[in-house]
N, CA, C and O atoms as CSV, one atom per row, in Angstrom:
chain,resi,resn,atom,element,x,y,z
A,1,UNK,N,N,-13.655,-41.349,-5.765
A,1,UNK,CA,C,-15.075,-41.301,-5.477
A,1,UNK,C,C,-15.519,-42.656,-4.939
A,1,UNK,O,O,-15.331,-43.645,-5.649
A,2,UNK,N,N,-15.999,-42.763,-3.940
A,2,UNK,CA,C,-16.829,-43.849,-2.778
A,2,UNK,C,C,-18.046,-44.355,-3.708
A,2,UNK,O,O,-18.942,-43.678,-4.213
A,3,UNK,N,N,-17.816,-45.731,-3.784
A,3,UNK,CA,C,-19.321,-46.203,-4.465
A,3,UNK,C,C,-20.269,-46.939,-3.158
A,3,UNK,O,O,-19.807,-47.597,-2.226
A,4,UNK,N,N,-21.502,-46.655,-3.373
A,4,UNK,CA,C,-22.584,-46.657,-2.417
A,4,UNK,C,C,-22.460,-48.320,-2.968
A,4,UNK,O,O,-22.426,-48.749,-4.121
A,5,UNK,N,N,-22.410,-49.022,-1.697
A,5,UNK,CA,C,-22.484,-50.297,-2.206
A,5,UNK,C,C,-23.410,-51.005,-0.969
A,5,UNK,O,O,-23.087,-50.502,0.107
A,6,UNK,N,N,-24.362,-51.926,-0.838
A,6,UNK,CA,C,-25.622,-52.172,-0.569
A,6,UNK,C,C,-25.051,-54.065,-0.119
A,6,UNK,O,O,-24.344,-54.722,-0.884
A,7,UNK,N,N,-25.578,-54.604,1.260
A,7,UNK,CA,C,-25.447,-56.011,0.944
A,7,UNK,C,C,-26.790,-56.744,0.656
A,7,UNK,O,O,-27.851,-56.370,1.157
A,8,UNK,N,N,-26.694,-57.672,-0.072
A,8,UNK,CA,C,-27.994,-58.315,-0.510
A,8,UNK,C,C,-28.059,-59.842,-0.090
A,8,UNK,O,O,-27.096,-60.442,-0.567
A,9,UNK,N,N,-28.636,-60.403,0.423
A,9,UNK,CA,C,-28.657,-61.914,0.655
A,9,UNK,C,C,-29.312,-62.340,-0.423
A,9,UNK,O,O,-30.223,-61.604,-0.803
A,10,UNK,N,N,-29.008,-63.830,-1.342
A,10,UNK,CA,C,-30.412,-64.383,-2.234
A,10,UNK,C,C,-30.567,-65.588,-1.565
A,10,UNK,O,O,-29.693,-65.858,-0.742
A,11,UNK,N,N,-31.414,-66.320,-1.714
A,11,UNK,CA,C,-32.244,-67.656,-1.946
A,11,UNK,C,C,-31.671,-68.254,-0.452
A,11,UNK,O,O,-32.016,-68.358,0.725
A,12,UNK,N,N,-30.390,-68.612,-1.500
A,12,UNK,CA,C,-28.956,-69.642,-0.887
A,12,UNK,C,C,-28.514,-69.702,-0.037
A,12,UNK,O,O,-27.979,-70.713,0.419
A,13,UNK,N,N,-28.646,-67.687,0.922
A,13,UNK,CA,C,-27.746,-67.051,1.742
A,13,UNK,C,C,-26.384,-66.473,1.096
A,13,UNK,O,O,-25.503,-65.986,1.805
A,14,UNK,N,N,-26.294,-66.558,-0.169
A,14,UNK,CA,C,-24.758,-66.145,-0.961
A,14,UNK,C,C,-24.829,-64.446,-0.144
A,14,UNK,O,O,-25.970,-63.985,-0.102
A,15,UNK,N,N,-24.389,-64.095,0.098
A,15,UNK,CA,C,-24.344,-62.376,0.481
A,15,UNK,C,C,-23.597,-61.604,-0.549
A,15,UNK,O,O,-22.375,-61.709,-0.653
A,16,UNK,N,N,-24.360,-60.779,-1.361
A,16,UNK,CA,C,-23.638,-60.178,-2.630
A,16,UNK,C,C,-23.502,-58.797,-2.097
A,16,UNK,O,O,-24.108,-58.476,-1.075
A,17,UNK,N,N,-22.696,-57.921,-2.770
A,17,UNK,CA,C,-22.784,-56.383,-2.770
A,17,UNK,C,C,-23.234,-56.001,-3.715
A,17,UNK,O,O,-22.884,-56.485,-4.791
A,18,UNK,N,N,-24.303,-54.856,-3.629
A,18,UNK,CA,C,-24.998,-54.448,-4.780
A,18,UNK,C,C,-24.428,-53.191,-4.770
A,18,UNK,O,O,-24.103,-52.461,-3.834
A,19,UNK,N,N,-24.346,-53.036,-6.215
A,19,UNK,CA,C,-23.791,-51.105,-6.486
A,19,UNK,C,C,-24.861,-50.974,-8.261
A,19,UNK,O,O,-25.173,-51.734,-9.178
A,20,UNK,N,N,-25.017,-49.864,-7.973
A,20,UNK,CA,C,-25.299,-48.903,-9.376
A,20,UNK,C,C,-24.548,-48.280,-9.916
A,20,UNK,O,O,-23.905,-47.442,-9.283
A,21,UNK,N,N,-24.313,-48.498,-11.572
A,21,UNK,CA,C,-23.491,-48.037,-12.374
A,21,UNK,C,C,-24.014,-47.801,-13.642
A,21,UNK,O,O,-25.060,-48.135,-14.199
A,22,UNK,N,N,-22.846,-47.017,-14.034
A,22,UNK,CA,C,-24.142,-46.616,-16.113
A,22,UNK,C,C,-25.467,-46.126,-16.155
A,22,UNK,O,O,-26.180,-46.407,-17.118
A,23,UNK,N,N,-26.006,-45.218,-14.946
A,23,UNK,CA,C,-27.375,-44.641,-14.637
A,23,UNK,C,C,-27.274,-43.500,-16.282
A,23,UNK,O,O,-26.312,-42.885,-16.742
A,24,UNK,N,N,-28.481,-43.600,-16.701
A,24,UNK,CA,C,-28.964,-42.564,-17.614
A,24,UNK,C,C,-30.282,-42.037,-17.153
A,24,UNK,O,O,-30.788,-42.274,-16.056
A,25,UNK,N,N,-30.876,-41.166,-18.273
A,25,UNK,CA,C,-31.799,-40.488,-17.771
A,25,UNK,C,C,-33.672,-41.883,-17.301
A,25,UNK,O,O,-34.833,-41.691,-16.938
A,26,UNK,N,N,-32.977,-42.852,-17.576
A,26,UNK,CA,C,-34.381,-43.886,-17.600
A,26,UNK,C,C,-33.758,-45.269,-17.408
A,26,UNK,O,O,-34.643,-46.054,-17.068
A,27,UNK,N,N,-32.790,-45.745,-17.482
A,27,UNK,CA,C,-32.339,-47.025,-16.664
A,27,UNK,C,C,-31.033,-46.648,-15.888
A,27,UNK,O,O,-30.511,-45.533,-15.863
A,28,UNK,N,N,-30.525,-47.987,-15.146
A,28,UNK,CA,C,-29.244,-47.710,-14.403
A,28,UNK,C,C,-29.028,-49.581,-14.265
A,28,UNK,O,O,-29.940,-50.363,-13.997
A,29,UNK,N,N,-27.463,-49.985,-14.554
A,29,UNK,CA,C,-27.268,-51.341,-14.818
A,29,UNK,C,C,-26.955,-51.336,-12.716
A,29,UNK,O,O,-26.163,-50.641,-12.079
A,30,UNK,N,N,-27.971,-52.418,-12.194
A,30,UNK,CA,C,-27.731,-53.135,-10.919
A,30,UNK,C,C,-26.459,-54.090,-11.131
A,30,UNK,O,O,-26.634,-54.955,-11.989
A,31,UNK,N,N,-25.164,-54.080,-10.472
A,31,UNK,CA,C,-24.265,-55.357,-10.234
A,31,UNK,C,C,-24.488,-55.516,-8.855
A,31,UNK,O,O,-24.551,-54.731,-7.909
A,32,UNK,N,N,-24.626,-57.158,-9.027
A,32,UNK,CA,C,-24.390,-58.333,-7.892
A,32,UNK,C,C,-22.942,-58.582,-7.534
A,32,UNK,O,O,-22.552,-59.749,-7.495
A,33,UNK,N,N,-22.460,-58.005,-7.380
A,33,UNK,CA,C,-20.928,-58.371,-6.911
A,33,UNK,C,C,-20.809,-60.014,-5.853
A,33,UNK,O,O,-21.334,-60.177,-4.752
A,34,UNK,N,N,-19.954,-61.050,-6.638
A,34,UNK,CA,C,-19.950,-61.839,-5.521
A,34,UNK,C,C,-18.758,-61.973,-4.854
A,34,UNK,O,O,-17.587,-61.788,-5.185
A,35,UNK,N,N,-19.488,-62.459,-3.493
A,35,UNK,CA,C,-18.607,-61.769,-2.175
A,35,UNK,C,C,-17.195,-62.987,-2.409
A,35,UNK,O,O,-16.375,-63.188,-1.513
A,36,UNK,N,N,-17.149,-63.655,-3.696
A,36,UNK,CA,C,-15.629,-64.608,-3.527
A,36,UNK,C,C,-14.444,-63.559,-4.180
A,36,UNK,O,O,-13.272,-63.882,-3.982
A,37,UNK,N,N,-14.715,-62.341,-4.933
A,37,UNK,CA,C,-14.354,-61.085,-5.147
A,37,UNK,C,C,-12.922,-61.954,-6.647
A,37,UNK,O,O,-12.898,-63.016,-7.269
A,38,UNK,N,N,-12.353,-61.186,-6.609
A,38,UNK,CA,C,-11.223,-61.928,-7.221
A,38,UNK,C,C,-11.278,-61.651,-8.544
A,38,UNK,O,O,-10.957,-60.488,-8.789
A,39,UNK,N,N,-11.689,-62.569,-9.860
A,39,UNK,CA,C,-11.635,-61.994,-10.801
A,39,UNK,C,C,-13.189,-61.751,-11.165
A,39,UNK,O,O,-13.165,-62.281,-12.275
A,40,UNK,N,N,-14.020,-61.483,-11.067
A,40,UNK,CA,C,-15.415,-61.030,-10.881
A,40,UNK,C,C,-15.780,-62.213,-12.116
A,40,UNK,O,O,-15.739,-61.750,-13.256
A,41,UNK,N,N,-16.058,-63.385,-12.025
A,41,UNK,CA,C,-16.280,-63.801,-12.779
A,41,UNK,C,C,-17.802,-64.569,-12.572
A,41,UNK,O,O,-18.464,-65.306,-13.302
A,42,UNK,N,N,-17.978,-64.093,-11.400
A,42,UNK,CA,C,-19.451,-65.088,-10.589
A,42,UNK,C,C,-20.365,-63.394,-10.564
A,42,UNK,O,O,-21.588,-63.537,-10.551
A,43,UNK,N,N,-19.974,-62.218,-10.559
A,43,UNK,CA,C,-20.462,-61.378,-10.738
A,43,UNK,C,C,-21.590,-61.352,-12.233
A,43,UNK,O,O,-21.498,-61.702,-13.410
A,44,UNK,N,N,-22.733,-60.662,-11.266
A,44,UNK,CA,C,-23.909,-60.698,-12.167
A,44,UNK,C,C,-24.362,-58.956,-12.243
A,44,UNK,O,O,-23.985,-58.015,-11.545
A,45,UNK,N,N,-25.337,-59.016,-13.418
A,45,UNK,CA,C,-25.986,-57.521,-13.689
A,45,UNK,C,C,-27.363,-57.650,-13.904
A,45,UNK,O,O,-27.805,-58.656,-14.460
A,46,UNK,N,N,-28.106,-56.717,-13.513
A,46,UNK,CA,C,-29.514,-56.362,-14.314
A,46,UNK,C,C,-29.704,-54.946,-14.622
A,46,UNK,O,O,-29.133,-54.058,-13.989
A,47,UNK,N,N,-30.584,-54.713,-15.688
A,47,UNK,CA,C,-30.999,-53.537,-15.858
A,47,UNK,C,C,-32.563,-53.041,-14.828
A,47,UNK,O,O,-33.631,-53.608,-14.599
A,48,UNK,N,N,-32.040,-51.885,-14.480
A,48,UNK,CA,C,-33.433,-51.330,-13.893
A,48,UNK,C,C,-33.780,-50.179,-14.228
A,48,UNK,O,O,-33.170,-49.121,-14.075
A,49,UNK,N,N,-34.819,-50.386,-14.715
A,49,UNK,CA,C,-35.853,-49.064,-16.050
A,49,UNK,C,C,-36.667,-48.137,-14.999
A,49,UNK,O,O,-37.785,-48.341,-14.525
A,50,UNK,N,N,-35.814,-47.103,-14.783
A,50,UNK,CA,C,-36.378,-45.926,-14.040
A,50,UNK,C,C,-37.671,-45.107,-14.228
A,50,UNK,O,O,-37.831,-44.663,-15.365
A,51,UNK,N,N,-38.503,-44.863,-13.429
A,51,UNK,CA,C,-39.359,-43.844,-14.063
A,51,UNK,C,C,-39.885,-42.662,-13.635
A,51,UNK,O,O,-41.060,-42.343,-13.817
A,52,UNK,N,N,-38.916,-41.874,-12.970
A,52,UNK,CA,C,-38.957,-40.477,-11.912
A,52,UNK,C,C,-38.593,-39.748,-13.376
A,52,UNK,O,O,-38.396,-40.174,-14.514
A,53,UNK,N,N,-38.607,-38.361,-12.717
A,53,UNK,CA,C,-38.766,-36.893,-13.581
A,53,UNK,C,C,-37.357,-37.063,-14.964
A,53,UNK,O,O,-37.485,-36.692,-16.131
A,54,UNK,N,N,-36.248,-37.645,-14.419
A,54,UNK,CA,C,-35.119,-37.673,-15.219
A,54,UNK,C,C,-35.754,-38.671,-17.056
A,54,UNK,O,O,-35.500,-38.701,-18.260
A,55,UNK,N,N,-36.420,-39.121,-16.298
A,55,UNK,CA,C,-36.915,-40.500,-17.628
A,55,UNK,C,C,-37.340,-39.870,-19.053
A,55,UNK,O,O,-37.083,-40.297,-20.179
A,56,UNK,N,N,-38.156,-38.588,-18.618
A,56,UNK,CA,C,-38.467,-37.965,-19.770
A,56,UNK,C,C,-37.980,-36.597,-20.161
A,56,UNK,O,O,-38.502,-35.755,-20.893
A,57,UNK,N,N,-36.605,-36.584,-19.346
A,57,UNK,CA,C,-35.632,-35.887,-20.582
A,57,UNK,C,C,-34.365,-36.628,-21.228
A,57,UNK,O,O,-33.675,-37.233,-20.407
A,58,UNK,N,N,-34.047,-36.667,-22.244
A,58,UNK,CA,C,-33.141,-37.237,-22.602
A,58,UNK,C,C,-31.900,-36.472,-22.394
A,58,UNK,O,O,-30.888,-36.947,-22.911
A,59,UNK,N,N,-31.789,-35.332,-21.704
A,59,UNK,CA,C,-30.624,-35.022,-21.159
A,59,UNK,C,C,-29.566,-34.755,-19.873
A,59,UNK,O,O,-28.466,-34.293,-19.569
A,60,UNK,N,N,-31.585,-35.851,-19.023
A,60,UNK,CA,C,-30.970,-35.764,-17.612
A,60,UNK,C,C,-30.226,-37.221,-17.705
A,60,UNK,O,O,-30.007,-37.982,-18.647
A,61,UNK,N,N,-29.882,-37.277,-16.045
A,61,UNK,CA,C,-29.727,-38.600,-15.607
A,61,UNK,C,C,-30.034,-38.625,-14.168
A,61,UNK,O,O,-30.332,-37.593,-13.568
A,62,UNK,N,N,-29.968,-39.785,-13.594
A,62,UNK,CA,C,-30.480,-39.782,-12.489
A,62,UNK,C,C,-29.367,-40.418,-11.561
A,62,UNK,O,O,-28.727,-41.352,-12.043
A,63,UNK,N,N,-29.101,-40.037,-10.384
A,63,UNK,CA,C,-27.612,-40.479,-9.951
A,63,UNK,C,C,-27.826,-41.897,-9.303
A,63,UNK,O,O,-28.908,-42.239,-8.826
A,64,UNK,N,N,-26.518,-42.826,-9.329
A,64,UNK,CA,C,-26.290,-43.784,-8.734
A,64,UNK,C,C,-27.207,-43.805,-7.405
A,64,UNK,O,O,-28.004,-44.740,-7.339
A,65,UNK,N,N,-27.184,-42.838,-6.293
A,65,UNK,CA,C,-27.138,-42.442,-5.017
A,65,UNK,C,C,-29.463,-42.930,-4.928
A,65,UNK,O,O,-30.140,-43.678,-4.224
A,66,UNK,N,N,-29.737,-42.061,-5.953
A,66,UNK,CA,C,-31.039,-41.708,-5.948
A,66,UNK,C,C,-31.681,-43.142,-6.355
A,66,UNK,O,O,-32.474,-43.583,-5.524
A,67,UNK,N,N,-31.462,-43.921,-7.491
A,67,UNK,CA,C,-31.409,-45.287,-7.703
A,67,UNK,C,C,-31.506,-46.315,-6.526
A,67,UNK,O,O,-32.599,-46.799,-6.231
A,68,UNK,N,N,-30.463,-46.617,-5.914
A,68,UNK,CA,C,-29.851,-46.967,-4.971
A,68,UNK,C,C,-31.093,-47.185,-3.492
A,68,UNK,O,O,-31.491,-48.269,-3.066
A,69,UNK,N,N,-31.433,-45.960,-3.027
A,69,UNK,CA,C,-32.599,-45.110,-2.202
A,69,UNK,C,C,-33.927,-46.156,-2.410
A,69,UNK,O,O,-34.515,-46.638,-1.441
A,70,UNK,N,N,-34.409,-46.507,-4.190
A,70,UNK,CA,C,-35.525,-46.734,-4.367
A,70,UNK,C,C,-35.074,-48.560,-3.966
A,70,UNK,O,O,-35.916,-49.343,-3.527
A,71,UNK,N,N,-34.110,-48.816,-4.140
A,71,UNK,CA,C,-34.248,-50.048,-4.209
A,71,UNK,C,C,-34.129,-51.023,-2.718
A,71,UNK,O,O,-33.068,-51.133,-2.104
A,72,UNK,N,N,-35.605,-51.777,-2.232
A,72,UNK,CA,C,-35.644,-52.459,-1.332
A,72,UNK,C,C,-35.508,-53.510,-1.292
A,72,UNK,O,O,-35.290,-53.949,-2.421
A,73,UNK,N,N,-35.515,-54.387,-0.409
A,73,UNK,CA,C,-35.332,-55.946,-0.664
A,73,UNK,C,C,-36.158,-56.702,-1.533
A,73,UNK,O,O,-35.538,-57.729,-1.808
A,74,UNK,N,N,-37.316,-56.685,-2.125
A,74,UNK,CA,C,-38.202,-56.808,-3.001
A,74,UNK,C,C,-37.828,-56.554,-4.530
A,74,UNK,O,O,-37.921,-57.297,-5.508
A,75,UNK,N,N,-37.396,-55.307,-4.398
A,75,UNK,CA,C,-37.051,-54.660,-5.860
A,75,UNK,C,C,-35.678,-55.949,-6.560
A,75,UNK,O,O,-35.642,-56.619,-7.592
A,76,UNK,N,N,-34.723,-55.802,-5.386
A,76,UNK,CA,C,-33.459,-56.559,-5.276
A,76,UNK,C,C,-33.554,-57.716,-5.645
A,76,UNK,O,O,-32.738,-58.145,-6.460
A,77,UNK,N,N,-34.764,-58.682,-5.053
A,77,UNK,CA,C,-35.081,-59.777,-5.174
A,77,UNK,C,C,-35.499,-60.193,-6.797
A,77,UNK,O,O,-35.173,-61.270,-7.296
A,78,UNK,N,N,-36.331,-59.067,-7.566
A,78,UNK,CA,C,-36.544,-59.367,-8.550
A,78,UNK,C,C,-35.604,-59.476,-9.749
A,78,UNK,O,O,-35.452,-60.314,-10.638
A,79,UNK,N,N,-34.921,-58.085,-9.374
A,79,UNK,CA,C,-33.433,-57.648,-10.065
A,79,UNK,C,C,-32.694,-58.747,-9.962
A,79,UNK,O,O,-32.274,-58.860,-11.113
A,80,UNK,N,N,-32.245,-59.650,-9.340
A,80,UNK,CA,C,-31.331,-60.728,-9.320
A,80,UNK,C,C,-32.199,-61.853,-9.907
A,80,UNK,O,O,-31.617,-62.467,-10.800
A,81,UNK,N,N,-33.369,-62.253,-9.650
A,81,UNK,CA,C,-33.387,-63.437,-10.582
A,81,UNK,C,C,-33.715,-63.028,-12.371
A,81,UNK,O,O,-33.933,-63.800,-13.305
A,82,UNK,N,N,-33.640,-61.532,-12.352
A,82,UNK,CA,C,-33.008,-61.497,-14.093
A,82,UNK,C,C,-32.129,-61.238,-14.351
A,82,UNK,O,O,-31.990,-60.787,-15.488
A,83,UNK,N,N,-30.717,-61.377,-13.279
A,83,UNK,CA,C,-29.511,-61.114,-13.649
A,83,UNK,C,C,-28.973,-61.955,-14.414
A,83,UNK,O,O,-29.286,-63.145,-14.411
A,84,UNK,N,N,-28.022,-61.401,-15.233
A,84,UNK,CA,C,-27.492,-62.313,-15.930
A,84,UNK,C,C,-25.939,-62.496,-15.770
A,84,UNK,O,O,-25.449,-61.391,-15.999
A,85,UNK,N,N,-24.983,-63.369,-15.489
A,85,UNK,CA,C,-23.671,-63.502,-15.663
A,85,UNK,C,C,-22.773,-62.154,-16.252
A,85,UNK,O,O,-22.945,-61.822,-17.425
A,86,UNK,N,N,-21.893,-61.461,-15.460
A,86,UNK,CA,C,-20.897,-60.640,-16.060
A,86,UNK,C,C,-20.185,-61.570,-17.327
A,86,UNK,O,O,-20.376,-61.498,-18.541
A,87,UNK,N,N,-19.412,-62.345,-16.644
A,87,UNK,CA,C,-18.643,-63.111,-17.484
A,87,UNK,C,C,-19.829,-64.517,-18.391
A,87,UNK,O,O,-20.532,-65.273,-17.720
A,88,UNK,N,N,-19.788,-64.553,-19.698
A,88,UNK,CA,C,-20.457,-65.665,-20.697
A,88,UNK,C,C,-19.864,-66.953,-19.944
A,88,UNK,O,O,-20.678,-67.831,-19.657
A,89,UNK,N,N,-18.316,-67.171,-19.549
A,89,UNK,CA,C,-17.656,-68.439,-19.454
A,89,UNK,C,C,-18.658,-68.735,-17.926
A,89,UNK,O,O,-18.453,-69.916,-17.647
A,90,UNK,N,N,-19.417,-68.254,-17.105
A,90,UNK,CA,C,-19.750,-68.875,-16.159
A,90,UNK,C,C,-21.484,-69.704,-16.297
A,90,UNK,O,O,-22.163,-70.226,-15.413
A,91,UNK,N,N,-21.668,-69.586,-17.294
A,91,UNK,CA,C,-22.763,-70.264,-18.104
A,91,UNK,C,C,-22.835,-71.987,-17.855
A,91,UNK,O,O,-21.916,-72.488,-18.503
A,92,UNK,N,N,-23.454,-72.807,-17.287
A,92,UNK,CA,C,-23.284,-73.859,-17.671
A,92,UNK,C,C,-23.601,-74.273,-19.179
A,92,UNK,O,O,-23.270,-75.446,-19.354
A,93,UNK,N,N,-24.023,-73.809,-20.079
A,93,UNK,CA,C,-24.068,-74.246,-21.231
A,93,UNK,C,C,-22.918,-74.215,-22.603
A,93,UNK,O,O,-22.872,-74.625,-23.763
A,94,UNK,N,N,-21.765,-73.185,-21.301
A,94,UNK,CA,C,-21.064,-73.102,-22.650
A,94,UNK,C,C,-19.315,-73.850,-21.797
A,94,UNK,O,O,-18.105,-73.633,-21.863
A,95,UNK,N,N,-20.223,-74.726,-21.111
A,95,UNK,CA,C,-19.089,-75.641,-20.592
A,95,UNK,C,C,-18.114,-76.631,-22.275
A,95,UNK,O,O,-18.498,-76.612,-23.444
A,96,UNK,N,N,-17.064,-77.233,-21.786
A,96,UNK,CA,C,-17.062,-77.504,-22.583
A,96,UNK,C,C,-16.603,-78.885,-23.085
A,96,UNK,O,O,-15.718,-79.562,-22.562
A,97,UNK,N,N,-17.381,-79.233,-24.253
A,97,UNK,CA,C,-17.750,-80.589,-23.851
A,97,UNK,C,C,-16.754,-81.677,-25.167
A,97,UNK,O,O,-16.301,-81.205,-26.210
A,98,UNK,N,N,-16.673,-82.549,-24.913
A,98,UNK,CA,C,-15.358,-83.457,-25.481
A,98,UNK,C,C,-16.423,-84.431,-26.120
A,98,UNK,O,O,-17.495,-84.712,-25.584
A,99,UNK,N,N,-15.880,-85.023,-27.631
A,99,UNK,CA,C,-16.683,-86.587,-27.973
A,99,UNK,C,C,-17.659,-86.024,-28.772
A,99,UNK,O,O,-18.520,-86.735,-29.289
C-alpha cells in the first residue's frame, strides 16, 4: 500500500515529507519526515484533532487520504512548530554533559 506523502518547506527551507498515520475516529499523528532519511532520527510528529462526521463516533475513523486533503500550508505550518522529535536523543537537552 502507497503512502500519500506531501512536501513541506519550514522556516529554514529544510524540505520535509509529510504523511498521515494512526488516524482514528478524531485525531491522526502528522510525521515530518526529514529529507536526510536514514535512521529517522531528525524525524518529527504532531497530533491533529479532527472534527468532521467520523469525530463523533467512536467507531469510525477517518482515512489517512481525507486528513491529508484538509491539510494546507497554514495548517502544516502550525503542525510543525508543535512537533515534537521522533527520537528523545535529538533533544538538545538531553545532550550529554561531563564534570
Amino acid at each position: 500500500m502507497a503512502r500519500d506523502i506531501r512536501a513541506f518547506a519550514d522556516a529554514d527551507g529544510t524540505n520535509w515529507g509529510v504523511e498521515v498515520r494512526m488516524p482514528s475516529a478524531s485525531n491522526a499523528m502528522v510525521m515530518f519526515r526529514h529529507p536526510g532519511g536514514g535512521t529517522g532520527r531528525l524525524d518529527r510528529y504532531a497530533w491533529y484533532h479532527w472534527h468532521g462526521p467520523e469525530s463523533r463516533s467512536v467507531t469510525s475513523r477517518v482515512s489517512p487520504a481525507t486528513v491529508m486533503k484538509t491539510l494546507g500550508h497554514p495548517e502544516l505550518e502550525v503542525l510543525f512548530r508543535r512537533s515534537m522529535p521522533v527520537s528523545a536523543g535529538t533533544h538538545p537537552l538531553n545532550e550529554h554533559r561531563t564534570g
